[in-house]
N, C-alpha and C positions, 0 to 999 in steps of 0.2 A: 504494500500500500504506500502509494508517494503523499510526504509531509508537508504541506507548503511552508513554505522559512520565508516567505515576504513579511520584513519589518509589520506589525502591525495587522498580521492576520492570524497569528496565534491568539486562542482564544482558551480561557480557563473551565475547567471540569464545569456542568452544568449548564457553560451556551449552547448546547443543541438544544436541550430543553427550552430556554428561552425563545430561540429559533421556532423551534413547534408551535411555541405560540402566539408567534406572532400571525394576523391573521390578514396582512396585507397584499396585494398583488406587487409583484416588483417591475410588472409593465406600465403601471395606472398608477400604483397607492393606494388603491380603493382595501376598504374591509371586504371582505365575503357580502355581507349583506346589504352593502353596494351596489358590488356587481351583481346580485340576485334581483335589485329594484330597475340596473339597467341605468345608474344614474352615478355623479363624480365627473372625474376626468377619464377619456379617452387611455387606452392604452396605446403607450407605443409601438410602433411597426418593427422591431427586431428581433420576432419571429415570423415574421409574415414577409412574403413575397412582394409585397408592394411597399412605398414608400409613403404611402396615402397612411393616414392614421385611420382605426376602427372607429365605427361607431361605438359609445359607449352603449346599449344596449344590445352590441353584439352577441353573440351563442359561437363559445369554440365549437367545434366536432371533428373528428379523425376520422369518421366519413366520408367518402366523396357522396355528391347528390347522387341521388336516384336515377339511372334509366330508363326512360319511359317504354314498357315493351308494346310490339309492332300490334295493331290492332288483328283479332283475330280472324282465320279466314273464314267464310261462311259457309256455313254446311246445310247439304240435303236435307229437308223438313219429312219425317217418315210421318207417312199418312196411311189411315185404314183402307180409305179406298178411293182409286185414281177420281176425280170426276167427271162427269160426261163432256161439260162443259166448261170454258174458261173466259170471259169477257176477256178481249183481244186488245194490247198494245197496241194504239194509235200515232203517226207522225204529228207533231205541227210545221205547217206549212213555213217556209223560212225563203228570205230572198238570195241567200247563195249559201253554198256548203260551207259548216264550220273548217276553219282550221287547227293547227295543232297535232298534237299527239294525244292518242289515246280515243281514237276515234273510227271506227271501221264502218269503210261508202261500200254499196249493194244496188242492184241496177233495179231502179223502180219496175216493177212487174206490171204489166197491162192487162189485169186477170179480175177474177173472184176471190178473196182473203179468204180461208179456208182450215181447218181446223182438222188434222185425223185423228182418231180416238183408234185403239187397236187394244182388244182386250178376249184374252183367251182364245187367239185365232179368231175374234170377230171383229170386223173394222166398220166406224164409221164415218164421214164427212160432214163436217157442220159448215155454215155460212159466217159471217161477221157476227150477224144477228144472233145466232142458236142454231138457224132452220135446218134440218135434216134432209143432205142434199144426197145422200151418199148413192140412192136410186140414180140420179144423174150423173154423178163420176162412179159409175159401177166400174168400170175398166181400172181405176186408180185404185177404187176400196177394196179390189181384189187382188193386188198386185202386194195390196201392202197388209192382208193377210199374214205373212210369213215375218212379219216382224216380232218382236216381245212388246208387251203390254208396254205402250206408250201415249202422250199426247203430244202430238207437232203441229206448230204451225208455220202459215205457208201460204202458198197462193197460186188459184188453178192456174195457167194460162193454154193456150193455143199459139203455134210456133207457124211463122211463115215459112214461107220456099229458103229464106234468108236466117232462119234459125233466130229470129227475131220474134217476142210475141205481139201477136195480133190481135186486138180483142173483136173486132170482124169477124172472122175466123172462129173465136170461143162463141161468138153466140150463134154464130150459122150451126156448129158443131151442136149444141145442149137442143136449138133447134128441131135437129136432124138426128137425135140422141146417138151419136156418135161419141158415146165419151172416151173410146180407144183411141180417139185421135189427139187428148187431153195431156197435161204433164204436171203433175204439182212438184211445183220448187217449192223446198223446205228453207228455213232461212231459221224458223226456234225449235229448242226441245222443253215443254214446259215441265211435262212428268216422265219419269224413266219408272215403270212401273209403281209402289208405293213410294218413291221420292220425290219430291216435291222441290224441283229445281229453279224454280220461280226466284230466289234469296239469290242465286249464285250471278257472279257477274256472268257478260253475253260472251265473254270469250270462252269461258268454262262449257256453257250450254252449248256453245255452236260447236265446238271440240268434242263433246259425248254426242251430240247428234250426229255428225262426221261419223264417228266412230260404231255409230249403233246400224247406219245406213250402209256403212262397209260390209261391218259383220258379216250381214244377208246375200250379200251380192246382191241390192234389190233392181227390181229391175228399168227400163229406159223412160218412165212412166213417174218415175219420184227421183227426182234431183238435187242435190245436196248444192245453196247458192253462196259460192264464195263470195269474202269479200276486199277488196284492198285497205290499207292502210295507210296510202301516200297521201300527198297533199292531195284535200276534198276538191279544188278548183278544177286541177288538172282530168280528177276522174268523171268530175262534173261536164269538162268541154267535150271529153270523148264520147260518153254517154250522148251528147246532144247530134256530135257528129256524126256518130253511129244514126242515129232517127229516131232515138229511145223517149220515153216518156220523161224519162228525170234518174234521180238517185235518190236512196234514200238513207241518212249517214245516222249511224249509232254508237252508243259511248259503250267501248270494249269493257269498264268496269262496272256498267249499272247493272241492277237487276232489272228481272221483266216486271212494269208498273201498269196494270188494265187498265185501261182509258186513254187518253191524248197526253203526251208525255215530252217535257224537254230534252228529256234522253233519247229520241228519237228524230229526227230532222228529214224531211222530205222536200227537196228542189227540183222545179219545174224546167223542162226546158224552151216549153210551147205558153204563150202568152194565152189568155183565154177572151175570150169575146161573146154576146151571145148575138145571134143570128133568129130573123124568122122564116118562120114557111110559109111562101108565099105561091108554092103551084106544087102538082103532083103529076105526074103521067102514069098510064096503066100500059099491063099487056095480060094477056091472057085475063081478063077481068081481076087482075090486081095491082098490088104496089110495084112501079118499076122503081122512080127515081121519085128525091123530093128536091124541090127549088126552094133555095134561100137566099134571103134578102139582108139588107138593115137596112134602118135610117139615113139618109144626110140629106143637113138642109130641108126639112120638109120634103124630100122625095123618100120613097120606097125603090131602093137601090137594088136588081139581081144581082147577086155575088159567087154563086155556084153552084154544081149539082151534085147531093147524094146519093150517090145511085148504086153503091154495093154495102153488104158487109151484114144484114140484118136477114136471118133466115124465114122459110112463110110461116112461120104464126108469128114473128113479129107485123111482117107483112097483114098478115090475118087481120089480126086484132088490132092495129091500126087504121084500116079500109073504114073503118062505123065514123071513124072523129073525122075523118078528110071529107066523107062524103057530107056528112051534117053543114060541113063549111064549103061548101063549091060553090064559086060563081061563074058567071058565063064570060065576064073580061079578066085578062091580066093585071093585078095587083101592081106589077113592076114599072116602072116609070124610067126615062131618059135616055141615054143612047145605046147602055148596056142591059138591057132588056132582050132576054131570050127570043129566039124566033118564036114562030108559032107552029104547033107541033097539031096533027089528029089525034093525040091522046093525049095531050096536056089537057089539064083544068087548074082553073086558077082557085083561088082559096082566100076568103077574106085573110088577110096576114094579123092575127088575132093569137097564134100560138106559134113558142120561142123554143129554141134550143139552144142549147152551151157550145160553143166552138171554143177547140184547143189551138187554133192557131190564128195571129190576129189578122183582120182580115183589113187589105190593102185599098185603094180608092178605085180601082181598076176590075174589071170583072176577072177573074179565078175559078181554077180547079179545083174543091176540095174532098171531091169523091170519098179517099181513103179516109181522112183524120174528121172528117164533120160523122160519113158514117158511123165510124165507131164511138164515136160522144152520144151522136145519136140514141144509139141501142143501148150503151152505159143509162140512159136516162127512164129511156123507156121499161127497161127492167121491172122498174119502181112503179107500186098504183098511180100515180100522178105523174105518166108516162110522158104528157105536155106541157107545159106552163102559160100560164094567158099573158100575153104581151101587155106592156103597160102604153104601149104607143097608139 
């Protein structure tokens, strides 16, 4: 044991005890029950790393702070029993794709939203609504028999010559019950038999439904819809270039939320306008084409003809409201005003339709894009809308 021999620091039998009690801090001066009330002077910095004096109602600790740990991940909700139905994740409408990260773009589908339910080797197909369509995709809800108990969702469509979908084409096909000619792109998986995957983020989901669609090898009839990840602009201009409807961009970490969601983004790539109908022609005593109009300037303007895309019992069941409305002149007005046909008839211009593409001062072809708005519309009981002009 080393003795210190500094003048003046030898101390007599007895000063440790002294020492013991004394009951001072030798960084502050404070008593004990000082620094208990947090009040005095300051202790000095020569133990501490900083050159800053403490607070006098500091707290030592030997310590370091806490860790905050990473929040945890979320797990499968085990459920008694899958349910039939699921109120269906909606986009909102936005005026250009988010950017960033953490966001995965998917090619707006031109279809029916559509719902499979698959339990015990029995499958059904539901609408947006609920409705039990699964008689009309018979071809899909038999294909996707061979799966394990699941709910996906998804959306019908019908594929052109261009492997593009066509919603023309879907409704001439439900039409003409042709549903073999049908394809449902998957894009969620809500339940994997009793788990209830709704909590988990969409990367998770989209990855077990990948995964669940492999398995089977299923067949060319359900298709699994990737999606990118790169800047939303860039997939957004392709998407338009292509002739496609839009995109529609979602957040890789949210969960699935029923109803109209910010976590879901849907951008347009066609302007919308509404147009009327302002003539009809028949053939074989039915719907050939319809004639639309709009307003300018007080005229009733032709603007083009739809003349494909809606099968006959759209046809059908439209014949009773055009005939109700026929008159014996042309509605259309100015230089661009259709010839005059033997089976045209003109129609007071009293009921509207939605166009997806804006429509220019000069007469136009809109055959393709008015029909399929068209039939989109008519689907619905208030197949028309009464014009406000």
């Amino acid at each position: 044991m080393a003795i210190d021999q500094t003048p003046g620091c030898q101390r007599k039998a007895g000063d440790a005890d002294e020492l013991l009690e004394e009951d001072r801090s030798v960084a502050s001066g404070r008593t004990l029950e000082e620094i208990a009330d947090g009040i005095g002077k300051r202790p000095k910095p020569f133990m501490l790393a900083t050159s800053k004096a403490a607070r006098a109602d500091a707290v030592w600790t030997t310590k370091p702070p806490a860790k905050s740990s990473p929040p945890a991940r979320p797990e499968p909700v085990i459920v008694g029993k899958m349910p039939n139905f699921v109120e269906p994740q909606l986009a909102k409408l936005a005026d250009r794709p988010p950017e960033g990260s953490g966001w995965a773009h998917e090619v707006k589908l031109d279809g029916y939203r559509a719902q499979l339910r698959v339990s015990g080797g029995e499958s059904r197909i539901r609408t947006r609504t609920g409705l039990d369509w699964t008689d009309r995709f018979a071809a899909i809800a038999k294909d996707a028999q061979v799966l394990r108990d699941c709910l996906i969702d998804g959306e019908v469509v019908a594929l052109d010559e261009r492997n593009l979908p066509n919603f023309g084409a879907l409704q001439a096909a439900l039409s003409e019950d042709k549903s073999e000619d049908l394809v449902f792109f998957t894009f969620d998986l809500l339940f994997d038999g009793r788990e209830d995957l709704r909590t988990l983020p969409l990367a998770d989901r989209k990855a077990r439904l990948e995964t669940l669609l492999k398995a089977h090898g299923i067949s060319h009839r359900l298709h699994f819809v990737a999606h990118i990840v790169s800047g939303g602009q860039a997939v957004y201009e392709s998407a338009c270039k292509m002739d496609l409807e839009g995109i529609v961009s979602k957040q890789l970490g949210a969960p699935y939320r029923s109803g109209r969601s910010g976590s879901w983004l849907k951008t347009k790539c066609r302007a919308g306008q509404e147009v009327v109908i302002g003539g009809w022609t028949t053939e074989a005593g039915t719907v050939r084409s319809l004639l639309a109009g709009v307003y300018r300037d007080d005229e009733f303007v032709y603007v083009g003809r739809i003349g494909t895309g809606y099968g006959r019992e759209v046809a059908k069941s439209l014949l009773p409201h055009l005939e109700k409305l026929t008159r014996a002149k042309s509605p259309f007005q100015g230089d661009t005003a259709p010839p005059k046909e033997k089976t045209f008839a003109g129609l007071n211009p009293a009921w509207s339709l939605k166009s997806n593409l804006p429509v220019g001062p000069t007469r136009a072809t809109f055959a393709r894009p008015l029909s399929r708005v068209y039939v989109k519309i008519s689907r619905h009981a208030t197949s028309l809308q009464k014009s406000q002009h």
